[in-house]
Every structure is written in structure tokens, then in C-alpha cells.
C-alpha positions as CSV (number, residue, x, y, z in Angstrom):
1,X,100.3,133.7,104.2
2,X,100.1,131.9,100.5
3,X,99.7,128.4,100.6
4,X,102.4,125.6,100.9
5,X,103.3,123.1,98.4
6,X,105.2,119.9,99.2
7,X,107.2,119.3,96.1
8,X,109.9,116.7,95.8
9,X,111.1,116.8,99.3
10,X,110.9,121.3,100.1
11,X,108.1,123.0,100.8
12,X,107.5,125.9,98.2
13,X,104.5,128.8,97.4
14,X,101.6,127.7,95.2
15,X,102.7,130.5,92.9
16,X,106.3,129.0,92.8
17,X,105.1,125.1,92.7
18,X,105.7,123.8,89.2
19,X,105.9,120.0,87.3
20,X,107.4,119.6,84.1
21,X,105.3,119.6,80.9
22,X,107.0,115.8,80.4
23,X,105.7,114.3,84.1
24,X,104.6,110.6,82.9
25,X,101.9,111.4,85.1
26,X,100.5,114.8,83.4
27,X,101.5,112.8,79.8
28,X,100.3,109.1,79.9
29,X,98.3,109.5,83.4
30,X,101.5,107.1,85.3
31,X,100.6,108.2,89.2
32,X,98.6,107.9,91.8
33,X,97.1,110.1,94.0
34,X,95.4,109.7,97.5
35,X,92.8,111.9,99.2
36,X,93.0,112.6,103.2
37,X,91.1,114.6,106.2
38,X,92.7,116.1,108.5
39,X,90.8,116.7,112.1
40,X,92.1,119.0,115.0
41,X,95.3,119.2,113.1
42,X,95.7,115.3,112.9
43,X,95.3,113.4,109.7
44,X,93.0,110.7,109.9
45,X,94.0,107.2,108.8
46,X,97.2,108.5,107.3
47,X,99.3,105.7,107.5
48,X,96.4,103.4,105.8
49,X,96.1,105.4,103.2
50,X,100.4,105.2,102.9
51,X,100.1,101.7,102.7
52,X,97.2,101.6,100.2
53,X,99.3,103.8,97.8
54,X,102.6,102.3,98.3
55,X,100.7,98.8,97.3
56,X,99.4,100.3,94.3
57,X,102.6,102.0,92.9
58,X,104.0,98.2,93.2
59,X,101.3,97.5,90.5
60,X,102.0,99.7,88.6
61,X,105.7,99.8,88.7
62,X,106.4,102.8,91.1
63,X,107.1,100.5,94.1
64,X,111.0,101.2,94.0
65,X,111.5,105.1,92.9
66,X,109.4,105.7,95.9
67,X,111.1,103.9,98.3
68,X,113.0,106.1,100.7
69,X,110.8,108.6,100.3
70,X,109.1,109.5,103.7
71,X,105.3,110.2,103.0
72,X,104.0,110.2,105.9
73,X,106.5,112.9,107.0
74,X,105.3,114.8,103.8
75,X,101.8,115.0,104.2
76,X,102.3,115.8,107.8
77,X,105.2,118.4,106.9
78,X,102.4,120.0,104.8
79,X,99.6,120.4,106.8
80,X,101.3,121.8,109.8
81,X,103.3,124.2,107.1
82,X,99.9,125.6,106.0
83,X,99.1,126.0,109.8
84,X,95.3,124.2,109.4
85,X,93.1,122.3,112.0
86,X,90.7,120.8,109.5
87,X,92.1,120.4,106.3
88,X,91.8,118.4,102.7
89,X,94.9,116.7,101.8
90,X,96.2,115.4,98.6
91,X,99.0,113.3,98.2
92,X,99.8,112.9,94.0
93,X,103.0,110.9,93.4
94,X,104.0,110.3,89.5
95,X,106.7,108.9,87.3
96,X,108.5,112.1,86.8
97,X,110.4,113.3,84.0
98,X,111.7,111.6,81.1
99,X,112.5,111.6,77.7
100,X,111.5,107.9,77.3
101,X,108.2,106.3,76.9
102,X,106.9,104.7,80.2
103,X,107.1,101.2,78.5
104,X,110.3,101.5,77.0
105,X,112.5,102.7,80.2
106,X,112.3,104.1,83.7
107,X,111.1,107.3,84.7
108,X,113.4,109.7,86.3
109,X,112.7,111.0,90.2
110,X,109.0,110.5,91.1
111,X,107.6,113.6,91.5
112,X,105.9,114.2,94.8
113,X,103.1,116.7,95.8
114,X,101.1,117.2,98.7
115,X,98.3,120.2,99.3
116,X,96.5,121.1,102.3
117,X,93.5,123.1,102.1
118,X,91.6,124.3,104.6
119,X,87.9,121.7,104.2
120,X,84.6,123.1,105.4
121,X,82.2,119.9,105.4
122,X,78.5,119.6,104.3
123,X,76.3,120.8,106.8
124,X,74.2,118.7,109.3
125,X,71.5,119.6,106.7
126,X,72.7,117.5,103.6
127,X,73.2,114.5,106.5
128,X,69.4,114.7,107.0
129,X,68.2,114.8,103.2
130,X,70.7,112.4,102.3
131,X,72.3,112.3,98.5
132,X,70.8,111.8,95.2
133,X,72.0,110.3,93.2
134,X,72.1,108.4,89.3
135,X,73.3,105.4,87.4
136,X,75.9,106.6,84.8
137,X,76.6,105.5,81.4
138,X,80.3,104.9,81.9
139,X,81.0,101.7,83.6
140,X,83.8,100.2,85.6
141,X,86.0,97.1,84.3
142,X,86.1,94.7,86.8
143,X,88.5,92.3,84.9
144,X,90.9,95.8,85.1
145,X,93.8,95.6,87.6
146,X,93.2,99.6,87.2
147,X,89.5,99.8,88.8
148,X,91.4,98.9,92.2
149,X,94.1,101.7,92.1
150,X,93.7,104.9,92.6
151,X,95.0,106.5,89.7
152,X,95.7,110.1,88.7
153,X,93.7,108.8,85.7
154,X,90.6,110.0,87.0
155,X,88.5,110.2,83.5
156,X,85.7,107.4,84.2
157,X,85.2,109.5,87.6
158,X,84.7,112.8,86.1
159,X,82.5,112.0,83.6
160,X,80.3,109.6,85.7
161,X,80.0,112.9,88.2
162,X,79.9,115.5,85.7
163,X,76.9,113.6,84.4
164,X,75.1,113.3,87.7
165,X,75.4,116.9,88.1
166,X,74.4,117.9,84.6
167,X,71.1,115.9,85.8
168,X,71.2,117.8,89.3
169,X,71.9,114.8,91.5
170,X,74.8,114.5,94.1
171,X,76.7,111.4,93.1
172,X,76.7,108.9,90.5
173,X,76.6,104.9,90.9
174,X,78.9,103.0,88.4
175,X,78.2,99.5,87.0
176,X,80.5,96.9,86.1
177,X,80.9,95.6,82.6
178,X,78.1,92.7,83.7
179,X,75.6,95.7,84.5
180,X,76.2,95.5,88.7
181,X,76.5,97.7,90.9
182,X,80.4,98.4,91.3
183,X,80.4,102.2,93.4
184,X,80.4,106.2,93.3
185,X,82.1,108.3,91.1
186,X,84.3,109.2,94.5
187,X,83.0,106.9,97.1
188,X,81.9,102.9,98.2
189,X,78.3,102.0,98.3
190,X,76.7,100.2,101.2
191,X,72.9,99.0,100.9
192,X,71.0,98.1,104.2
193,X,68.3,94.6,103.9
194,X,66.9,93.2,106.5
195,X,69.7,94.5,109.0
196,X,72.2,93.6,107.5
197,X,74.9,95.4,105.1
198,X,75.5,94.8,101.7
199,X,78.5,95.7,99.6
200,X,80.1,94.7,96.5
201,X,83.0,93.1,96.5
202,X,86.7,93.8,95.7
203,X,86.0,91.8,92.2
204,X,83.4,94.3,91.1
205,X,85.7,96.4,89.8
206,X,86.0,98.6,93.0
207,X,88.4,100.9,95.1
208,X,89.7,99.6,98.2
209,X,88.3,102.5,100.0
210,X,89.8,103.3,103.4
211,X,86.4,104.2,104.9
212,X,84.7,101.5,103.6
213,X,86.6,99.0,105.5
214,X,86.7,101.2,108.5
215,X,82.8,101.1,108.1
216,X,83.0,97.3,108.1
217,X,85.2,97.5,111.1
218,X,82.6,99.5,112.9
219,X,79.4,97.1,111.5
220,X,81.3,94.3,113.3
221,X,81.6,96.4,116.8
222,X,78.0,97.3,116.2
223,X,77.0,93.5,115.6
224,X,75.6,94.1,112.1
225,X,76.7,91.6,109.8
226,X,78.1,92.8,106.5
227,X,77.9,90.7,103.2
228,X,80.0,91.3,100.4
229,X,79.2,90.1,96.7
230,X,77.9,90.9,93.2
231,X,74.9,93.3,93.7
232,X,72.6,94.0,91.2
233,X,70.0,96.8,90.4
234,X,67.1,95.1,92.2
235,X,68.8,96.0,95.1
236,X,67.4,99.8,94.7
237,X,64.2,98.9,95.0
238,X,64.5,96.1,97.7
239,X,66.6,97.9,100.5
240,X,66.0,99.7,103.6
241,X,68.5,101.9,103.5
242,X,72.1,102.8,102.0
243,X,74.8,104.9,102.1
244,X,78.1,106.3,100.1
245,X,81.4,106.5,102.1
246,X,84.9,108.3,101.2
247,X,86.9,110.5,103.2
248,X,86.3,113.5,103.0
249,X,82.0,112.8,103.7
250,X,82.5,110.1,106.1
251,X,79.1,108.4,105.7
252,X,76.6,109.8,103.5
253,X,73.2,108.7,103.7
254,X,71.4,108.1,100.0
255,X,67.9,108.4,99.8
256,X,67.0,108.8,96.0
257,X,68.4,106.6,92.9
258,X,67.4,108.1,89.4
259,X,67.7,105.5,86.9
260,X,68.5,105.1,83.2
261,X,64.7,106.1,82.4
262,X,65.0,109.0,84.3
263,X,62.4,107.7,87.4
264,X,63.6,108.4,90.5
265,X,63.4,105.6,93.0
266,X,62.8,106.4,96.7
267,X,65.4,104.2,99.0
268,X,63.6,103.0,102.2
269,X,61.2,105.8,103.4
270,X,63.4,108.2,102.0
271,X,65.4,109.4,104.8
272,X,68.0,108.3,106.7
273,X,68.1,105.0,108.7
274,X,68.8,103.8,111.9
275,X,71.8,101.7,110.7
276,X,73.0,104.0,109.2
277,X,72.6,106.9,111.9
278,X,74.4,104.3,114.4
279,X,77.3,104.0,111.9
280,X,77.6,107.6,111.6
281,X,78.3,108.5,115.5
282,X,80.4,105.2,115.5
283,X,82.5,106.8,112.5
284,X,82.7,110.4,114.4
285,X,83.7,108.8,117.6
286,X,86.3,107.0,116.2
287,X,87.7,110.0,114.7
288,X,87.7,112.1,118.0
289,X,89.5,109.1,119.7
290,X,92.1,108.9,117.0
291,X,92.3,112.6,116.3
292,X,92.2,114.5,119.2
293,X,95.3,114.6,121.2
């Protein structure tokens, strides 16, 4: 059976699933976009992920074409559509069509698209060795309203992770304009010190990731206290352990930093540690409770 599309409320083949050449969003980059997992045919943390969009499109403007719309109903349409158990959704949502500039008048209908795509995650392998990863070039704006939407935008991103795998790594860490540590090219960055976690903050010029505060949530179950703040470099070389989180890898375990000079430097003893390894079950358990029916 060909894949399904959710576009602008019907459910349509990917070979029949089209957007105008005059979307705001494929023109001036005006959308958003949000990335989900499903599990067991249940997608996990939907509605926070809803509400995480919905907030941004009133930042940028899209608060009232979209409202009405039933999302949550969409993505879930979708994913039972394509008939898949564990899946990759992505939910785009833009300023539609029109002939006049984004600044000058409204957009016409949103346009709304889901996809569901079967996901097959790393293996228990890359869990154990852990990603590599580097310090890009291009930084984050922290003074930018932009750096906490996730927008369809997605050009710092690319470049900081097309430049980590030119260089063979995994991921890439992004600094802010003040040269700390803001997060991944697609993920939040959590350090380990002296049992305790360390994050940057929301004013580093950071994503409100959906896992990452789940993570927190979890840290606070466990009894690991979890700082949040302006994190520098230094913080490479002085940790135990650390870890990247998004959605689709949970939590992933880092265990090399190569750094402007091209030195790679080993985080902790270079594996996996124990915080993290409690966080992980505590992240997987909380997806079987949530997910499986």
C-alpha cells in the first residue's frame, strides 16, 4: 500500500500529496514543524508536542489560522492510515498560499501535513559506544525569539550536522553567540558532575525539547538534582558523563567531544554512565506505561 499523506484535513497518496510553489513556508521559511515517535501504535507525548507548537505559531503569528484545526486527530488519523506500530511522525504546519508578502498581509489556509514512517531505532550497540560528536562553527542566537521555535527554518541545523558528519562524528554541539554551550544540531545536551545534572538554560538560545524536560521529570523521581544555567566548554573536560536527548533517540549517551583543534576529548571513562544508564530504563519504562494499551 503507498504511503498516506495528511494534507489540509484528507488523507491522500505520497505520489498525489502536493504544496504550492507560493507556501510562505517553502518561500520565506513561515512554519513550524514538530517531530514525534510512535510506540505500539501510540504516539508518545503527542499532546505535548501540540501544545509546544500551537505556543510557537502564537509567536510567530500562526496562533489564529490554526485554530480549529484538530492536530491531534491528524497525526493520529495518519499513523493509523499508514497502518504502523513504530513509526516517525512529522507534523509541518505553514502559512499557506498567498500572493502577499508575509509582512504585508495574512496568509491564506495554513497548510497542514503529517507523515508517518515506519522508524527502525539505533541498535543496543550505538547505546553502548555512545555518540561522537563536535563543536560547529555556526552558533545559536540566544537574544533570538527564533532559537526557541521550532521552525521549518532548519538551516543553522543542517549545516552544524552536515559538518559533524563531513568530520565523521554523530552529532554536533552548538554555542551561543557568548561561545557556551547552547545544544545538538537535533537534540538537548545534559552533562553529569558530581551526580548531579547539568543543562543550559532556556536563555541559551535553546529548544524547549519535549524529552529534555521529560528527562528532568525523571532526574527528580530518580533524586538527582538537575541545575540549569550558562555552561561553558570547560565543562567537557570536567564531567563524568553526558548525554543528548530528542525524540526519536530517547537518551543518547556521548562519550567523545572533538573540538575546534580537532582533539578529541574523552567524556568520563568514555563509556556510558550510571546516571545516565538509570535515566535510560526510567525513559523506556515510562514509554511502555504510556504506550502500551
Amino acid at each position: 500500500m503507498e504511503e498516506l499523506i495528511y494534507l489540509n484535513g484528507s488523507l491522500v497518496p505520497r505520489s498525489e500529496a502536493r504544496i504550492s510553489v507560493f507556501d510562505h513556508g517553502f518561500l520565506y521559511g513561515y512554519g513550524l514543524f514538530e517531530t514525534m515517535r510512535a510506540y505500539h501504535g501510540e504516539i508518545f507525548l503527542l499532546e505535548r508536542h501540540i501544545k509546544r507548537l500551537l505556543g510557537s505559531a502564537e509567536t510567530i503569528g500562526l496562533g489564529t489560522s490554526l485554530a480549529g484545526i484538530d492536530l491531534v486527530k491528524a497525526c493520529r488519523d495518519t499513523l493509523k492510515a499508514n497502518n504502523l506500530e513504530d513509526a516517525r511522525l512529522r507534523l509541518t504546519v505553514t502559512n499557506g498560499e498567498s500572493d502577499a508578502l508575509p509582512w504585508a498581509g495574512t496568509g491564506g489556509t495554513p497548510t497542514v501535513v503529517v507523515t508517518a514512517r515506519p522508524y527502525t531505532p539505533f541498535p543496543a550497540g550505538k547505546y553502548n559506544q555512545g555518540f561522537r560528536v563536535g563543536i560547529a562553527t555556526v552558533r545559536r542566537c540566544r537574544q533570538s525569539t527564533i532559537s526557541g521555535v521550532k521552525s521549518v527554518n532548519y538551516l543553522v541545523s543542517v549545516l552544524a550536522r552536515s559538518e559533524a558528519a563531513a568530520n565523521g562524528l554523530d552529532e554536533a554541539l552548538l554555542l551561543n553567540e557568548d561561545g557556551y554551550i547552547a545544544e545538538g544540531g537535533g537534540c538537548n545536551v545534559f552533562f553529569v558532575k558530581s551526580s548531579r545534572l547539568v543543562t543550559p538554560s532556556l536563555d541559551s538560545g535553546i529548544l524547549p525539547g519535549i524529552t529534555r524536560d521529560v528527562v528532568m521529570e525523571l532526574a527528580d523521581e530518580l533524586g538527582v538534582i538537575v541545575t540549569e544555567g550558562t555552561v561553558g566548554l570547560g565543562i567537557i573536560k570536567q564531567c563524568d558523563e553526558a548525554f543528548v536527548t530528542n525524540s526519536m533517540i530517547e537518551i543518547m549517551p556521548l562519550t567523545a567531544v572533538r573540538d575546534s583543534a580537532g582533539n578529541s576529548v574523552t567524556i568520563g571513562t568514555g563509556k556510558p554512565g550510571k546516571i545516565t544508564g538509570r535515566l535510560m530504563a526510567a525513559y523506556k519504562e515510562r514509554v511502555e506505561k504510556e504506550t502500551v494499551t
